[in-house]
C-alpha positions as CSV (number, residue, x, y, z in Angstrom):
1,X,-6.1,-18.4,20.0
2,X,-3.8,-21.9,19.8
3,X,-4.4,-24.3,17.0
4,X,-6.1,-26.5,19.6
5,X,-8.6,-23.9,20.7
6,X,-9.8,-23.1,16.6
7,X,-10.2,-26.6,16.0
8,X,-12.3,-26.9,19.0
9,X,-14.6,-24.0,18.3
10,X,-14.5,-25.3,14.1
11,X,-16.1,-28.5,15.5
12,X,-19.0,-26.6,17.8
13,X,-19.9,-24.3,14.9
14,X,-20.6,-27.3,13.1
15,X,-21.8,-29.2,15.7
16,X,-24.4,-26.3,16.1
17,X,-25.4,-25.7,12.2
18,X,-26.0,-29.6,12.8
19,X,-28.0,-29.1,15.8
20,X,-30.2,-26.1,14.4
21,X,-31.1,-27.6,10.9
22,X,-32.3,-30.6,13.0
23,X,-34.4,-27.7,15.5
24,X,-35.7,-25.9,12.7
25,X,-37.6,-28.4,10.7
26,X,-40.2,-27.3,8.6
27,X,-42.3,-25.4,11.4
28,X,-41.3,-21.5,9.5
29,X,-42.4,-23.5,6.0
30,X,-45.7,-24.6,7.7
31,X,-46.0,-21.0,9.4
32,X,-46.0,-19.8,5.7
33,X,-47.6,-22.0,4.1
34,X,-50.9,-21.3,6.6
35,X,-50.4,-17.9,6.3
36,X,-50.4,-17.5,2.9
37,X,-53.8,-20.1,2.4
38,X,-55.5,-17.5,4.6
39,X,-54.0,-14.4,2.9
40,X,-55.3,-15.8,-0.2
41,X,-58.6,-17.9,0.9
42,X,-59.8,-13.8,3.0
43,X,-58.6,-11.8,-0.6
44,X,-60.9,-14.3,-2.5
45,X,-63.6,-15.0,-0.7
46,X,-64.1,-11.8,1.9
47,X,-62.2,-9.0,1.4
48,X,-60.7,-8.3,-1.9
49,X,-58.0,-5.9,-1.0
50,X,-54.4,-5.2,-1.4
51,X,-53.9,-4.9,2.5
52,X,-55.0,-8.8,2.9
53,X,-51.1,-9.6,1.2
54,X,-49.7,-6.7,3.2
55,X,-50.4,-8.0,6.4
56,X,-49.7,-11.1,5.6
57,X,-46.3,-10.2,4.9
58,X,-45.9,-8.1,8.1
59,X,-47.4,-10.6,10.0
60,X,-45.8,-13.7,8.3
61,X,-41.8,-12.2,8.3
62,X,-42.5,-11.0,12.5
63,X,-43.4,-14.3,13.3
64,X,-40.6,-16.1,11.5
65,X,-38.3,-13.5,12.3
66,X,-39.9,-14.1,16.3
67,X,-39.3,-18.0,15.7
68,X,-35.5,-17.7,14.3
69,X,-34.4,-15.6,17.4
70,X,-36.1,-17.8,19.7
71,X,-34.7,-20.9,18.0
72,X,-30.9,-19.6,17.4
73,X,-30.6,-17.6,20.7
74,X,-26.6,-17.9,21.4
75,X,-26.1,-20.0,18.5
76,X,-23.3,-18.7,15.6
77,X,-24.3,-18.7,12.3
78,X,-23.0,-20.1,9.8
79,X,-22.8,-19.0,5.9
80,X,-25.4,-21.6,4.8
81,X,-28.0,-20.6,7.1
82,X,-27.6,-17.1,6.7
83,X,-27.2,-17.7,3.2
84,X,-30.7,-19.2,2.9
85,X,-32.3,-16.9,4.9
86,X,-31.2,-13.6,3.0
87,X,-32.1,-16.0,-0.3
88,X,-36.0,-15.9,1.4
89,X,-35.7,-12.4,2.2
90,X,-34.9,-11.9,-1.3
91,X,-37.9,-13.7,-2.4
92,X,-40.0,-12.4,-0.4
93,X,-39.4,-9.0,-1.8
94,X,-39.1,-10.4,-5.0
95,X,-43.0,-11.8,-4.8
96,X,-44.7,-8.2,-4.0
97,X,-42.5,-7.0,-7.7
98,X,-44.8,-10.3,-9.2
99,X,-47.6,-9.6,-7.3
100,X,-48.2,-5.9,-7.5
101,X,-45.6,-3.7,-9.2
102,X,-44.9,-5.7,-12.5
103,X,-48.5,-6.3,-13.3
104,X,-50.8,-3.6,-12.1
105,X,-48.0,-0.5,-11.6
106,X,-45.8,-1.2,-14.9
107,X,-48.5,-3.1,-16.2
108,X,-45.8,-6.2,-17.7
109,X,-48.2,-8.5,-17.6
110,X,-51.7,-9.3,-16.8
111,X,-53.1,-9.5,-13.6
112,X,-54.0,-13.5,-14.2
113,X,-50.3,-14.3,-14.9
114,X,-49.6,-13.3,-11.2
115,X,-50.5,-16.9,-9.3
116,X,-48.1,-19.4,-12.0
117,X,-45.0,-16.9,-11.2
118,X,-45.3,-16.8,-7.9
119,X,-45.6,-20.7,-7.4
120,X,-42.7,-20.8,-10.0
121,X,-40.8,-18.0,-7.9
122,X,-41.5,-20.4,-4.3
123,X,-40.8,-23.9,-6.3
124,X,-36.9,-22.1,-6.8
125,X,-37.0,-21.4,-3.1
126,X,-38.3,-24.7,-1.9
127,X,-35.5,-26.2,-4.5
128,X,-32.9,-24.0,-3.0
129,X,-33.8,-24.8,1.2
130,X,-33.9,-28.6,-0.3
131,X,-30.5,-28.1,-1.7
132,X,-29.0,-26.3,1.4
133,X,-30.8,-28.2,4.0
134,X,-30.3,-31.8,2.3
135,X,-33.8,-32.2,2.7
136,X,-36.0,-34.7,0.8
137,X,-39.2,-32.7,2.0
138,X,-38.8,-29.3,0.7
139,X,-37.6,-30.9,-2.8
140,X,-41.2,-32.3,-3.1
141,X,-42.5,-29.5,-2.3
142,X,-40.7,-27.8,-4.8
143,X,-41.8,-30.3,-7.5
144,X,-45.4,-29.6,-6.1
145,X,-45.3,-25.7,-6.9
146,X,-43.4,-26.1,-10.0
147,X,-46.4,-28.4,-11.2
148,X,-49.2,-26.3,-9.6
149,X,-47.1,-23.7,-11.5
150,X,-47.3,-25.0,-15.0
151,X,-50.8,-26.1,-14.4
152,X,-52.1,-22.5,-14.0
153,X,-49.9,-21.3,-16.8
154,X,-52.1,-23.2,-18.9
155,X,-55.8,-23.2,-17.2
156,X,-56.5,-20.2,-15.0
157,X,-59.5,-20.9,-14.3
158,X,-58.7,-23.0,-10.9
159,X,-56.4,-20.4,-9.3
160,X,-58.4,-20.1,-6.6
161,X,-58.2,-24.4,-6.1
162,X,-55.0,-25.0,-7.8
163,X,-52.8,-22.1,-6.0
164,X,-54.6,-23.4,-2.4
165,X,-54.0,-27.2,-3.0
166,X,-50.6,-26.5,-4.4
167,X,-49.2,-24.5,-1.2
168,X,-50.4,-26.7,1.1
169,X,-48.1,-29.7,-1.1
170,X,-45.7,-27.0,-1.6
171,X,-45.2,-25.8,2.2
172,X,-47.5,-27.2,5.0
173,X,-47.2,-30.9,3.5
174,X,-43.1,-30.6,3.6
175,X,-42.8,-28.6,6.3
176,X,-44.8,-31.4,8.8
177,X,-42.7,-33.6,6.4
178,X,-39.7,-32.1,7.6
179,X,-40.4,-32.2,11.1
180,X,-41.1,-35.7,11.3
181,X,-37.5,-36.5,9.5
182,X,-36.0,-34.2,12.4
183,X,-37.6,-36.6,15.1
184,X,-35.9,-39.8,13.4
């Protein structure tokens, strides 16, 4: 490959990693974000089980996982976007440890402390997509989980309200948010 030729295919990689934060907006944060409000509004309200969260795991990661290979089809990727998507894969495991194996099979904690750390564990990983994707939108969200966080530290009473109203601030709010700054 000549000098010419790498410079050339430098300038499409990022030309692409340009092209496919602006394609991929918010519309996997919003995915989550109305997947998890049913997850949690069925376990509260109808059925009270443990397979509510596992399904919607299996059925939030296919259709994210459906919507990245759609969107990147014959695109390269670069180290921040696969960066940021092995940091949500990380997370994502790292919120069934909070939600089921610290507290109920270790018994670390008590079950009540379960919905503050896992709007603390997504207002890191709204902070970190802010970071990576210099967006505005998933910043705020971040600041909307970290507060609906520290609210339910201290009252736990509201879960059921506070953890609903803070993921749609945290992720349906930012991700429209962020599809809106993509069309500018």
């Amino acid at each position: 490959m000549t000098e010419k030729n790498t410079i050339e295919k430098l300038k499409e990689i990022v030309e692409q990693r340009e092209e496919r934060f602006n394609l991929s907006g918010g519309e996997v944060f919003v995915w989550w974000g109305v997947v998890t409000l049913l997850a949690h509004n069925i376990f509260n309200l109808l059925f009270p089980n443990m397979l509510v969260w596992i399904g919607m795991i299996v059925i939030g990661n296919a259709g994210m996982i459906t919507y990245i290979i759609i969107i990147s089809r014959g695109n390269f990727k670069t180290f921040w976007g696969k960066m940021l998507g092995e940091f949500w894969i990380f997370w994502t495991v790292l919120l069934i440890f909070i939600f089921y194996v610290f507290p109920f099979l270790l018994k670390l904690y008590p079950p009540t402390a379960i919905y503050p750390l896992i709007l603390f564990a997504l207002a890191n990983g709204m902070y970190v997509s802010g970071l990576i994707t210099e967006r505005i939108s998933f910043k705020a969200g971040a600041i909307a989980f970290l507060l609906s966080s520290i609210y339910l530290a201290f009252d736990t009473t509201k879960f059921f309200l506070v953890y609903n109203i803070g993921t749609i601030l945290g992720l349906v709010i930012p991700g429209i948010w962020s599809l809106y700054e993509k069309r500018k």
